[in-house]
BANU-87860 format. One record per residue (C-alpha): z, y, x; residue number from 1; residue in one letter. Coordinates in Angstrom, 2 decimals. Example, Ala and Ser with C-alpha at 12.3 -4.5 7.8 and 13.67 -1.06 7.14 Angstrom:
! residues 2
       Z       Y       X pos code
    7.80   -4.50   12.30   1    a
    7.14   -1.06   13.67   2    s
//
This chain:
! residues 312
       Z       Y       X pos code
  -21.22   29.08  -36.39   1    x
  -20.43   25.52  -35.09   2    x
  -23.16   24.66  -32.47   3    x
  -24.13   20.90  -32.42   4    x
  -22.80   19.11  -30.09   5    x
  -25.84   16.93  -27.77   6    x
  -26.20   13.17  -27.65   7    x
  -23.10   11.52  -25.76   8    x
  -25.31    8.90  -24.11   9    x
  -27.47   12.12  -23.02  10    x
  -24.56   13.39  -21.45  11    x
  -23.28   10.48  -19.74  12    x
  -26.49    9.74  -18.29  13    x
  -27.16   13.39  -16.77  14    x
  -22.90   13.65  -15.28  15    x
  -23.53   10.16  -13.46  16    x
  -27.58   10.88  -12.56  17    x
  -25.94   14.50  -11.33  18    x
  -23.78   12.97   -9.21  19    x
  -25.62   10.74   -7.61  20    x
  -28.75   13.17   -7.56  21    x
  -30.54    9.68   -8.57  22    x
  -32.00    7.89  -11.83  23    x
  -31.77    4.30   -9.91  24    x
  -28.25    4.87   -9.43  25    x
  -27.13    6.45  -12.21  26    x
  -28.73    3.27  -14.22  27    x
  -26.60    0.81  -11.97  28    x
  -23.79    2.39  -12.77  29    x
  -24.20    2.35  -16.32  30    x
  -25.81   -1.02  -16.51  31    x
  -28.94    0.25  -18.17  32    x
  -32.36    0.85  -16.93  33    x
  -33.90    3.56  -15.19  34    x
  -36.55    4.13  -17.55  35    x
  -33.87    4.64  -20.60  36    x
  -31.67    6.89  -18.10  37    x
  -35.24    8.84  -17.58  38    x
  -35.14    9.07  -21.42  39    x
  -31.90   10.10  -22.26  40    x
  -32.31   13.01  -19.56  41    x
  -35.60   13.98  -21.33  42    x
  -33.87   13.94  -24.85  43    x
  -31.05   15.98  -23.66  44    x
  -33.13   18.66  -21.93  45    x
  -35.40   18.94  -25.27  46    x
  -31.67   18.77  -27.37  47    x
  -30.49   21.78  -25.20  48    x
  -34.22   23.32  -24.67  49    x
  -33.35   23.59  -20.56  50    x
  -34.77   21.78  -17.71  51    x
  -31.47   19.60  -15.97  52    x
  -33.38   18.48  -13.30  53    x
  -36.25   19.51  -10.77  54    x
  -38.22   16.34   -9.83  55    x
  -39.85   16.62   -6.36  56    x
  -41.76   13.53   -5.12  57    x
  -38.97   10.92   -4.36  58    x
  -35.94   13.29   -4.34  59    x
  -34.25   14.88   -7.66  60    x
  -32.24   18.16   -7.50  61    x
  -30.35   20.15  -10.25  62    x
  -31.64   23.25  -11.51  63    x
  -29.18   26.67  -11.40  64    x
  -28.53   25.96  -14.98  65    x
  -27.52   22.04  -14.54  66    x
  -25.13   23.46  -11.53  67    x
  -23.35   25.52  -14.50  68    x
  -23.35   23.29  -17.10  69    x
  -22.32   19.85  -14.52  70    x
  -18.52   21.17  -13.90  71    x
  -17.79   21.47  -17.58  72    x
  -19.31   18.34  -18.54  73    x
  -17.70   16.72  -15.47  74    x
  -14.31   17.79  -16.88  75    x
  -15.18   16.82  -20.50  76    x
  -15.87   13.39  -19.37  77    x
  -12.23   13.07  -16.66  78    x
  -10.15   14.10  -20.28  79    x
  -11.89   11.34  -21.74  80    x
  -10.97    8.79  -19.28  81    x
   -7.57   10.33  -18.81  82    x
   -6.91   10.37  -22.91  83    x
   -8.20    6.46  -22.76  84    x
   -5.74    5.31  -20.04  85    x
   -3.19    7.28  -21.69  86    x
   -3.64    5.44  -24.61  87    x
   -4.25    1.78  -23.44  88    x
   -0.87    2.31  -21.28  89    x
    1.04    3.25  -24.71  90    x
   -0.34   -0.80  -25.49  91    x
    0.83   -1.74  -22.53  92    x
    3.88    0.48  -21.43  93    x
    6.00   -2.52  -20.76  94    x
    4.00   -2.95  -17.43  95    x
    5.00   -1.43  -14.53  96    x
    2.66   -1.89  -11.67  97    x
    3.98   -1.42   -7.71  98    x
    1.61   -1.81   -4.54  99    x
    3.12   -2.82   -1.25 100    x
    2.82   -4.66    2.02 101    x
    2.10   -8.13    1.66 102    x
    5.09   -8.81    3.69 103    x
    7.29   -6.74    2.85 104    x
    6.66   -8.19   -0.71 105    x
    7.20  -11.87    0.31 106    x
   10.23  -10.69    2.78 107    x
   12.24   -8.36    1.07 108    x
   11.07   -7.55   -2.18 109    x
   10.35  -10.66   -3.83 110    x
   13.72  -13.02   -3.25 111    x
   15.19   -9.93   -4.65 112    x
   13.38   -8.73   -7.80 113    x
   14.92  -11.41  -10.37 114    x
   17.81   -9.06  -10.04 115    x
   16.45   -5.98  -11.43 116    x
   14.40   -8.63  -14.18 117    x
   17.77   -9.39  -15.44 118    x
   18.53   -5.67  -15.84 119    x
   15.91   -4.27  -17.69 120    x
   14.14   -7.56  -19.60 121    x
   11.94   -4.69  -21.02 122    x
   10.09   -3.97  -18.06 123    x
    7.47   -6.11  -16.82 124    x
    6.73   -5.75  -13.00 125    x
    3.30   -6.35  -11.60 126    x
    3.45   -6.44   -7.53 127    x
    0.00   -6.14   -5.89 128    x
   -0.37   -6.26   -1.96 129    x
   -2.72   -4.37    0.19 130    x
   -2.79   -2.78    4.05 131    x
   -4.13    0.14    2.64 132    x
   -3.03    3.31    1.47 133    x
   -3.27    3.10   -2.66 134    x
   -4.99    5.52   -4.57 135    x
   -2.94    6.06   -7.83 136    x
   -6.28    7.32  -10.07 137    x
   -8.16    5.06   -8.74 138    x
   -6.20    1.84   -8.88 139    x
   -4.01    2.18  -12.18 140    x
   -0.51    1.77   -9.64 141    x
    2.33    3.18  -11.03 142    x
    4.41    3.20   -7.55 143    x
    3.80    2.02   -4.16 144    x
    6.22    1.67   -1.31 145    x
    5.04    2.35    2.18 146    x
    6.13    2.34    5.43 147    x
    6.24    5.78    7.15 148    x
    7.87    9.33    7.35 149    x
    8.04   10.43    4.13 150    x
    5.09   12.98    4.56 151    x
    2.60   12.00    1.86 152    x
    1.62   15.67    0.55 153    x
    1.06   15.66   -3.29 154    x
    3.45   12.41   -3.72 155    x
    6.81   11.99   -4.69 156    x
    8.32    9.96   -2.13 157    x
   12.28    8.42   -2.27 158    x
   13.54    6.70    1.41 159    x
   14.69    3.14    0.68 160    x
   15.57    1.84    4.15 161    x
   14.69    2.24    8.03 162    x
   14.36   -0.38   10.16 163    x
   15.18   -1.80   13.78 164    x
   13.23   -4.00   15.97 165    x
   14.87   -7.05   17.92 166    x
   13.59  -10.62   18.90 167    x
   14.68  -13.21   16.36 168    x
   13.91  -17.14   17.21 169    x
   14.63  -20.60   15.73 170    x
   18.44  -21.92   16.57 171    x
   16.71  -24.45   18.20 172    x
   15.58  -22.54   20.96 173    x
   19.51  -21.30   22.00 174    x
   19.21  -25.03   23.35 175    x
   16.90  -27.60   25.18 176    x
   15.28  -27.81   28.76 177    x
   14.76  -23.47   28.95 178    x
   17.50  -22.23   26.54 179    x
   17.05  -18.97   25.71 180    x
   20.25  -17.16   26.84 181    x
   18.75  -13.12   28.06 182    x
   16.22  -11.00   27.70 183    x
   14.31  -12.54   31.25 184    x
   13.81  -16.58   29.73 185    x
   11.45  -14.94   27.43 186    x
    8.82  -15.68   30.37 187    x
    9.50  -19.45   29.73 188    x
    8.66  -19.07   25.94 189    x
    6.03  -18.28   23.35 190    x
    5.73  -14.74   22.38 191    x
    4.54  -13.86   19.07 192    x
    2.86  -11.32   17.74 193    x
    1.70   -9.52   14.40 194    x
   -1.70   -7.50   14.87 195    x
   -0.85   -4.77   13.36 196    x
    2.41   -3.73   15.46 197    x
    1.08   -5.84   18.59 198    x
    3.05   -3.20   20.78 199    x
    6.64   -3.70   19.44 200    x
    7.27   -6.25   22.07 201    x
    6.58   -3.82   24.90 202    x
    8.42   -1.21   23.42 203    x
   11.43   -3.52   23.04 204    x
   11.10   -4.28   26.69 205    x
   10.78   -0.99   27.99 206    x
   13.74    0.61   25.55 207    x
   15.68   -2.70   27.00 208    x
   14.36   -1.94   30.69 209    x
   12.97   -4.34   31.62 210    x
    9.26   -4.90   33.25 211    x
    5.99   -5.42   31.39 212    x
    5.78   -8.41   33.11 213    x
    8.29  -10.62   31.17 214    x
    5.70  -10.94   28.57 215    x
    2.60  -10.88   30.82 216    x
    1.68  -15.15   29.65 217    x
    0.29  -16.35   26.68 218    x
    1.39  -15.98   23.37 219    x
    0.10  -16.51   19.40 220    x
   -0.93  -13.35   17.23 221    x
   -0.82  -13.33   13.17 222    x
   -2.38  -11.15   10.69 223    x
    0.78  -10.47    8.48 224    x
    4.21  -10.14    9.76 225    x
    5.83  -12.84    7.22 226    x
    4.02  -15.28    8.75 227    x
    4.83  -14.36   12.44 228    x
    8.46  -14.77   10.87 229    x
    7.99  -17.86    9.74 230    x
    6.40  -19.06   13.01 231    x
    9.96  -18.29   14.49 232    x
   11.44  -20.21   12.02 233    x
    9.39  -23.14   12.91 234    x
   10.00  -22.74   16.50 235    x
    6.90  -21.74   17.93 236    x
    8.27  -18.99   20.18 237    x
    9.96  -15.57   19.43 238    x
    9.06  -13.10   17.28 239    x
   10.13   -9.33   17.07 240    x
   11.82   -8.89   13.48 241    x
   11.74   -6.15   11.89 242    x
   15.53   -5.48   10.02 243    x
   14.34   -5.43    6.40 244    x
   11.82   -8.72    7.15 245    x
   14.19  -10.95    8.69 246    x
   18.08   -9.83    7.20 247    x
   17.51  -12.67    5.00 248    x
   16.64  -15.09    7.18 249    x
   19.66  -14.69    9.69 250    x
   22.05  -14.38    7.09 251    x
   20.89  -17.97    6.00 252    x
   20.78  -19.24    9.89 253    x
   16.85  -19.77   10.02 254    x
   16.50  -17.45   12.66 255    x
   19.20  -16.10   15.02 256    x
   19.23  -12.72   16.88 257    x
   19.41  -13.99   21.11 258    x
   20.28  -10.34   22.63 259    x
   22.52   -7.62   21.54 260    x
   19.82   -4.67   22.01 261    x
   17.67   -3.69   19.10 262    x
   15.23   -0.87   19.28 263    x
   15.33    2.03   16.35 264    x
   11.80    2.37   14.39 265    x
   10.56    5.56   14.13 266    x
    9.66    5.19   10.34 267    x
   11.39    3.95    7.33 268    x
   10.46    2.29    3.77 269    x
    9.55    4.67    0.65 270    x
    9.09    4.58   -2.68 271    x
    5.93    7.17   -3.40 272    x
    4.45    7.92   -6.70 273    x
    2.26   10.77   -8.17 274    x
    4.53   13.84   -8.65 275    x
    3.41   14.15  -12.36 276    x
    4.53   10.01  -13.32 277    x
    7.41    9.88  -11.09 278    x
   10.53   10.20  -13.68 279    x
    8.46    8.48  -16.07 280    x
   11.66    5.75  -17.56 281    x
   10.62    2.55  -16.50 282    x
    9.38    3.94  -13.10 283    x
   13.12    5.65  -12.79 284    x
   14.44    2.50  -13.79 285    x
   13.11    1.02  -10.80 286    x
   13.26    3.16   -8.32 287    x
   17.24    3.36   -8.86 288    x
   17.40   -0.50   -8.32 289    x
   15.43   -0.41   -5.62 290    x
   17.47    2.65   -3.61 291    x
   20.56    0.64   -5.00 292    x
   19.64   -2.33   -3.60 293    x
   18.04   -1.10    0.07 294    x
   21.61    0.82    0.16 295    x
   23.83   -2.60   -0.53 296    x
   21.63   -4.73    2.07 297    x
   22.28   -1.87    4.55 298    x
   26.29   -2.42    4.21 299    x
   25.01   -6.23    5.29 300    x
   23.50   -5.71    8.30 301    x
   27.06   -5.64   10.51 302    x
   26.11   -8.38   12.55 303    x
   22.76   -7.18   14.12 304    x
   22.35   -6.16   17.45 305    x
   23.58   -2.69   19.02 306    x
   20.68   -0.38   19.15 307    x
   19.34    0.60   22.07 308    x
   18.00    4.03   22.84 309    x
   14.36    4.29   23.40 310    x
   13.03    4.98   27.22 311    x
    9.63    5.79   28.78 312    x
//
């Protein structure tokens, strides 16, 4: 005996009223009203001859039977949305989307990606930016690469490259009135700083020991690192670089590297994806380049300062 199967829209309406333990809510979410989500509850618990809910004043609670019967329907309804993406990414399996830093995108990834275009014409590549920490069901991200130590439990994560810190400034500033010739003329310039990693430039000093008070006058703060960077390349002051944001930008003599002390990061770059999509092809594909890549700009990096060991 095949038993019938209740109304869909029944269903739909007591999983998201459930969850929220709410008719108003459950109706914004589905863009309905709450008298029709009052409705559909009422057909379903005549359909299935069971009370769902217990209605108490202003406040809704599930009866012991709704408890039982939520999980499964829960479930029913995840397949569904996980058969649906499944199938709107075989329409659109050309599309590989990666979340990162928004400068570590415009830095490093960016001036290099036309490389791995021209290697796999097949693939289209989708970089989206954000500070925080993606959530791969939630935001339809294929890969994300974050900056860290590799301890992400439940991901799949690949190092790519570690970085050092050092001050980088304009050429210009070698020269003029207060050239810029060791670590102590940084009290006669600007000082810049990223919010985010506002304490790399006392860490530098102390790893290069010297006092606090070298950078104890005023300075200029940024919300993203590339465009500290790009304040040092307009001469505004001097920046701390990170090795993977500013690599390019010696190499090319925008910025230059004053002192021969640079201070190892704790952390490193990583490609992370969910365990169950990582060797998926065109993710594989592109986490290859991108190892390949982070390994051939680490051969480049002779001509950066010695590192320093870090004190205090």
């Amino acid at each position: 005996m095949t038993t019938r199967l209740p109304s869909l829209n029944g269903l739909r309406a007591f999983e998201a009223a459930a969850r929220h333990l709410s008719f108003t809510n459950a109706a914004a979410e589905l863009n309905v009203t709450q008298t029709a989500i009052s409705h559909q509850i009422r057909r379903l618990e005549e359909e299935l001859g069971i009370a769902l809910f217990v209605r108490q004043n202003r406040t809704l609670a599930l009866t012991p039977a709704a408890r039982d019967y939520l999980p499964g329907i829960r479930a029913a309804f995840q397949d569904l949305r996980q058969a649906t993406d499944r199938l709107l990414r075989k329409d659109n399996e050309r599309v590989l989307t990666i979340s990162t830093l928004a400068s570590f995108a415009a830095k490093w990834l960016l001036p290099r990606l036309a490389s791995f275009q021209e290697a796999h014409p097949g693939i289209d590549v989708r970089i989206t930016t954000s500070t925080e920490l993606v959530n791969f069901q939630r935001d339809n991200v294929d890969a994300a690469i974050r900056y860290g130590r590799g301890q992400w439990p439940g991901l799949h994560a690949v190092w790519l490259l570690a970085d050092e810190l050092f001050p980088v400034c304009s050429p210009a500033l070698l020269k003029g009135e207060r050239p810029l010739k060791q670590p102590e003329d940084l009290a006669h310039h600007t000082l810049l700083y990223t919010s985010l990693t506002s304490e790399d430039w006392r860490l530098w000093l102390t790893a290069a020991g010297l006092p606090i008070e070298t950078i104890a006058h005023r300075g200029l703060t940024f919300d993203m690192s590339f465009m500290t960077i790009q304040a040092a390349i307009d001469g505004l002051g001097v920046a701390i670089g990170q090795t993977s944001y500013v690599q390019d930008d010696i190499e090319k003599g925008r910025l230059v590297v004053p002192f021969d002390m640079a201070m190892p990061a704790d952390a490193g770059f990583y490609i992370v994806s969910p365990e169950a999509t990582a060797n998926t092809p065109n993710l594989a594909a592109f986490r290859k380049w991108l190892v390949t890549t982070a390994k051939h700009g680490d051969q480049t990096s002779q001509s950066y300062p010695a590192t320093v060991e870090k004190s205090g």
